[in-house]
ChimeraX commands (.cxc) that place a marker at each C-alpha (Angstrom):
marker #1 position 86.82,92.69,98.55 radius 0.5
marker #1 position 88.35,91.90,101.97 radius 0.5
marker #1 position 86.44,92.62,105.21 radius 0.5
marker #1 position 88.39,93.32,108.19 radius 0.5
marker #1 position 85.66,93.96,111.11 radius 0.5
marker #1 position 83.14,92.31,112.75 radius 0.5
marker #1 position 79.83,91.81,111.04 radius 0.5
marker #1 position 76.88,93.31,113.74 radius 0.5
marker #1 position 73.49,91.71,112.57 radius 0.5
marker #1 position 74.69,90.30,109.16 radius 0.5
marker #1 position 75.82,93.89,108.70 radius 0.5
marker #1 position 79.61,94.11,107.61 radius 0.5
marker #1 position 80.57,97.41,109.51 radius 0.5
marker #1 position 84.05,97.98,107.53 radius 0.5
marker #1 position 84.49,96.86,104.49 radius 0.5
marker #1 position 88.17,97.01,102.19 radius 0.5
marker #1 position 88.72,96.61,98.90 radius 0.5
marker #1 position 92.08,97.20,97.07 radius 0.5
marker #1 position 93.13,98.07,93.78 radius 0.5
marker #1 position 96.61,98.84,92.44 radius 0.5
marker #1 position 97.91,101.78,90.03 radius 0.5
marker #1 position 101.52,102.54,89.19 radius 0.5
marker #1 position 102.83,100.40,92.30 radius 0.5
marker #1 position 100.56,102.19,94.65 radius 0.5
marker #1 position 98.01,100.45,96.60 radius 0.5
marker #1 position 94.72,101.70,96.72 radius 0.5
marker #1 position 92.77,100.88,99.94 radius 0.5
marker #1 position 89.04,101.90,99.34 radius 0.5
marker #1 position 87.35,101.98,102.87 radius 0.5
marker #1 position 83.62,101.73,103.29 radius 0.5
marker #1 position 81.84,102.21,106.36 radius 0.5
marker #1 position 82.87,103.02,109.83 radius 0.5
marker #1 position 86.40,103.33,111.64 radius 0.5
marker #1 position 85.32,102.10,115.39 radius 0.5
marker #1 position 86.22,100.09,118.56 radius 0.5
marker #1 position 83.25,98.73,118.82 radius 0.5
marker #1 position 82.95,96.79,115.46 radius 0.5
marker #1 position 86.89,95.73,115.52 radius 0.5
marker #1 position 87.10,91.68,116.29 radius 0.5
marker #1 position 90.65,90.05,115.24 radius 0.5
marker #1 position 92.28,92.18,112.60 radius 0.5
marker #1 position 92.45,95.85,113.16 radius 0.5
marker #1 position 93.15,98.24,110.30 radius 0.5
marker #1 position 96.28,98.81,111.11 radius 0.5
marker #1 position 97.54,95.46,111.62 radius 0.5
marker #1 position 95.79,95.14,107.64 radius 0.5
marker #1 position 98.29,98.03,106.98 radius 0.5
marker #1 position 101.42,96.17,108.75 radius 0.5
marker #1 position 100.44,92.87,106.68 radius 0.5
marker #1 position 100.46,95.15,103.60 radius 0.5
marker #1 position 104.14,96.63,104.73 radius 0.5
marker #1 position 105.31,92.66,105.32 radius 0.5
marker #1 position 104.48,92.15,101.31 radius 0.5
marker #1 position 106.24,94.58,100.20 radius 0.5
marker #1 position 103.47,97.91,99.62 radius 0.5
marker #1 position 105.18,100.62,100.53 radius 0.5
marker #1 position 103.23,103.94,98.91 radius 0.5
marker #1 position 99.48,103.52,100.26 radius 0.5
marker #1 position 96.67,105.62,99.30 radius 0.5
marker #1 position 93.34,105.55,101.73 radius 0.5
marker #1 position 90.67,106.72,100.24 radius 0.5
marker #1 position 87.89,107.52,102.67 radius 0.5
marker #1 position 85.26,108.75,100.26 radius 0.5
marker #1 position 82.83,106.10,101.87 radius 0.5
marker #1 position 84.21,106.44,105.65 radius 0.5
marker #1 position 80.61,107.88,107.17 radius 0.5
marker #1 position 82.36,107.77,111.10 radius 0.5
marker #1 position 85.93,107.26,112.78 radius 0.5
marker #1 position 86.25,107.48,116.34 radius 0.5
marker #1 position 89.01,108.04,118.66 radius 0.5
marker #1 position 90.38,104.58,118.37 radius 0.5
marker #1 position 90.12,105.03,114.36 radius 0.5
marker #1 position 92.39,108.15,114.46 radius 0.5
marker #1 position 94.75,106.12,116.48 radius 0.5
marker #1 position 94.26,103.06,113.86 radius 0.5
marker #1 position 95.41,105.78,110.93 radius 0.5
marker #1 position 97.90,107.61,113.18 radius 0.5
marker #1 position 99.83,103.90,113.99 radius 0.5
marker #1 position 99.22,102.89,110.18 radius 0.5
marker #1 position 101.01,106.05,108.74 radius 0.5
marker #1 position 104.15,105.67,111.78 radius 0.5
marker #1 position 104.66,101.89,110.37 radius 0.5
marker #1 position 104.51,102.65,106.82 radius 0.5
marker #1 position 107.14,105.97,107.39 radius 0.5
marker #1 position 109.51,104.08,109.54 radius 0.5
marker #1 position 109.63,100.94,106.90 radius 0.5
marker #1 position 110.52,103.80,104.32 radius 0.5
marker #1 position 106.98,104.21,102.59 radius 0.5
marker #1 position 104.43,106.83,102.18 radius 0.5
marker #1 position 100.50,106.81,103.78 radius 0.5
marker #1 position 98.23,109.65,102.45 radius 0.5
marker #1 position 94.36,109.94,102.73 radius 0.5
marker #1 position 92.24,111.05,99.88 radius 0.5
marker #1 position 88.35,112.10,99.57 radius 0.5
marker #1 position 87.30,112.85,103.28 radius 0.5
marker #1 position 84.54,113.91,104.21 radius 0.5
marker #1 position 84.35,117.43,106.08 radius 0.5
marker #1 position 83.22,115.81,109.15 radius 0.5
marker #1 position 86.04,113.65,109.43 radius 0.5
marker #1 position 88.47,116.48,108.14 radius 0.5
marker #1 position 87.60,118.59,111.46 radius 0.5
marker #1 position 87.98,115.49,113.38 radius 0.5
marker #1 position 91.42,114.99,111.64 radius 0.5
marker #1 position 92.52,119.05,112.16 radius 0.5
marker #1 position 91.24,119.10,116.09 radius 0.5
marker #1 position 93.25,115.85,116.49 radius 0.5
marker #1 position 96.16,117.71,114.70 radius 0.5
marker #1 position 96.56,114.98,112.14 radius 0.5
marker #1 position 96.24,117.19,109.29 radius 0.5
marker #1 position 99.91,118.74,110.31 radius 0.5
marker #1 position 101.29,114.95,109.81 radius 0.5
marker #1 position 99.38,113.21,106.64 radius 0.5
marker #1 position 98.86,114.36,103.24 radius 0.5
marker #1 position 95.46,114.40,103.18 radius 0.5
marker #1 position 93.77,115.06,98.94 radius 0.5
marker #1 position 90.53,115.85,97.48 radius 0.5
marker #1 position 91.20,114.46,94.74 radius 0.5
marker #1 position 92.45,110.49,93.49 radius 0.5
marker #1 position 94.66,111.75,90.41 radius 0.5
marker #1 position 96.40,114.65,92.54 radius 0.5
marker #1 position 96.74,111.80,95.31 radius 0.5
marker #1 position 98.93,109.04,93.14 radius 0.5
marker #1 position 100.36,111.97,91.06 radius 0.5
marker #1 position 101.96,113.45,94.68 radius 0.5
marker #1 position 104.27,109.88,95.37 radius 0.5
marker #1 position 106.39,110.67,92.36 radius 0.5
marker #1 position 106.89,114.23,93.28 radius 0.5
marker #1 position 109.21,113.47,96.43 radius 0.5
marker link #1:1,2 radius 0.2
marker link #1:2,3 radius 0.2
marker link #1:3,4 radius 0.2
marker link #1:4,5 radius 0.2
marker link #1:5,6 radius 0.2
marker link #1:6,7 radius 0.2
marker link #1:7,8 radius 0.2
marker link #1:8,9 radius 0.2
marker link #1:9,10 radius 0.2
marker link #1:10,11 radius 0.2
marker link #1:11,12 radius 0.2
marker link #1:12,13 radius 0.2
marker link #1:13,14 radius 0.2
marker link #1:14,15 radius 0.2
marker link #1:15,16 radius 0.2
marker link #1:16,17 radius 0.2
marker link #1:17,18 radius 0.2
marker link #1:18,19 radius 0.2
marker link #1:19,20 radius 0.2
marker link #1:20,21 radius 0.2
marker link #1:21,22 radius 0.2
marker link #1:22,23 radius 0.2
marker link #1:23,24 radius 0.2
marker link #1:24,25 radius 0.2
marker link #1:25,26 radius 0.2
marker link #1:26,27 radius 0.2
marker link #1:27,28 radius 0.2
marker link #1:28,29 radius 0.2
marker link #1:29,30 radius 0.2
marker link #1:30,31 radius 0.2
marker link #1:31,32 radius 0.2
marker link #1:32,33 radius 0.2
marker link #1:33,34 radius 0.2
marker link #1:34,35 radius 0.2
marker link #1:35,36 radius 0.2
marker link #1:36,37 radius 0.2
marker link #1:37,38 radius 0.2
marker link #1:38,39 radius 0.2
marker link #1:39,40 radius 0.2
marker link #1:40,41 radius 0.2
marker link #1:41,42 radius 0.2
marker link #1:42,43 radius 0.2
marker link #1:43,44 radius 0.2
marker link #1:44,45 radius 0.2
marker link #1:45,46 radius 0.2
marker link #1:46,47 radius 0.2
marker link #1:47,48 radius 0.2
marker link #1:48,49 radius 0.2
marker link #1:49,50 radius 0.2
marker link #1:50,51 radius 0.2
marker link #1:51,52 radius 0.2
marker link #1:52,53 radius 0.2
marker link #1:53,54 radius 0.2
marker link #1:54,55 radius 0.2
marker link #1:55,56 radius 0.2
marker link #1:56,57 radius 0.2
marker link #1:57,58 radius 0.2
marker link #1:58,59 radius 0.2
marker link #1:59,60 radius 0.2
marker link #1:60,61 radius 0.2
marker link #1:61,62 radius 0.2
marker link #1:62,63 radius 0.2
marker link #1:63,64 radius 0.2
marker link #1:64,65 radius 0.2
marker link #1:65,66 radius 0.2
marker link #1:66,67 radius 0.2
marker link #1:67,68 radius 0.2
marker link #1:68,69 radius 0.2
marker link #1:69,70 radius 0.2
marker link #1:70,71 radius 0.2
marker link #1:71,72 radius 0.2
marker link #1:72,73 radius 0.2
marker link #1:73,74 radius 0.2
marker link #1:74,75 radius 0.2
marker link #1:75,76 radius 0.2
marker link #1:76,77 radius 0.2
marker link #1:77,78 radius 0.2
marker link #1:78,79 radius 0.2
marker link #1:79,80 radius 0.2
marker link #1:80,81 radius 0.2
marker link #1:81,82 radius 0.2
marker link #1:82,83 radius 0.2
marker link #1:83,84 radius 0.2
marker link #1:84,85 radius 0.2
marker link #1:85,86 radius 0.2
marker link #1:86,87 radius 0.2
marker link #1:87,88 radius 0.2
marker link #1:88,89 radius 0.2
marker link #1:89,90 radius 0.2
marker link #1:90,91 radius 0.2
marker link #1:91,92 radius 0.2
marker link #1:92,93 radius 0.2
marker link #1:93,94 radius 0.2
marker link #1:94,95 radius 0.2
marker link #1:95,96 radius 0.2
marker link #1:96,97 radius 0.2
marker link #1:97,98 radius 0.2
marker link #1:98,99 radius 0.2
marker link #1:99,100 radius 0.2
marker link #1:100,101 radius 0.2
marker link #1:101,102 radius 0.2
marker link #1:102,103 radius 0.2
marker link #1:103,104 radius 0.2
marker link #1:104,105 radius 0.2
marker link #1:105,106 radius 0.2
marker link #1:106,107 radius 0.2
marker link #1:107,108 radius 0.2
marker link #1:108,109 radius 0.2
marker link #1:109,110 radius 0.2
marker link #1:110,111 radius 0.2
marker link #1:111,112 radius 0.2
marker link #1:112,113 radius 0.2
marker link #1:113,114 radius 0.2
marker link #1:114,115 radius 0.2
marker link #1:115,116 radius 0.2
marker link #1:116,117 radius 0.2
marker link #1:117,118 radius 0.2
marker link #1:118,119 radius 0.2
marker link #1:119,120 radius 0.2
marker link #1:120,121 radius 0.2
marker link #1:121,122 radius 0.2
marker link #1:122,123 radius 0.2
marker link #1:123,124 radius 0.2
marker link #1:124,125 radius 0.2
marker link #1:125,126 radius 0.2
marker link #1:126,127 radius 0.2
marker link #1:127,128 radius 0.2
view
């Protein structure tokens, strides 16, 4: 498990863990996308480091995301603009309603695949 943000009070505030299936990386998030709790790597410079190795299909899966702000949305929207210009593919999976509405008034939804479900998620990157 890799942490990427600040820890407020001994509390981690993001937390990442990644697993791999078929050549796709899985990013499980857990926590909350902010400003507030980012210190020296941001999500998606964690992304850009993951482009540099070599990942190129990426599956978020936001089941435990419980808040994203503003500068989160921006985090994803940068994230999914590296990984399409280097050739790859960025789609969400398991959002919560909450953050769905923030992801259709922020018109997101037109640009990522976002999936309810994991299997229908890594089944969809061998489908192109």
């Amino acid at each position: 498990m890799l942490s990427i943000a600040a820890r407020l009070k001994g509390r981690e505030k993001l937390v990442i863990s990644t697993r791999e299936k078929n050549d796709i990386l899985i990013v499980d998030i857990e926590g909350e996308i902010k400003r507030s709790d980012i210190t020296d790597v941001t999500l998606h410079q964690w992304i850009k480091q993951q482009l540099e190795r070599g990942k190129r299909k990426i599956l978020l899966n936001f089941e435990k995301v419980d808040f994203i702000d503003s500068f989160g949305v921006g985090e994803i929207l940068a994230s999914y603009i590296s990984t399409n210009n280097l050739g790859g593919k960025l789609k969400l999976v398991k959002i919560s309603k909450k953050l769905f509405l923030i992801f259709q008034v922020t018109m997101l939804t037109k640009v990522l695949e976002i999936f309810d479900d994991e299997q229908v998620a890594l089944e969809s990157f061998f489908k192109e």
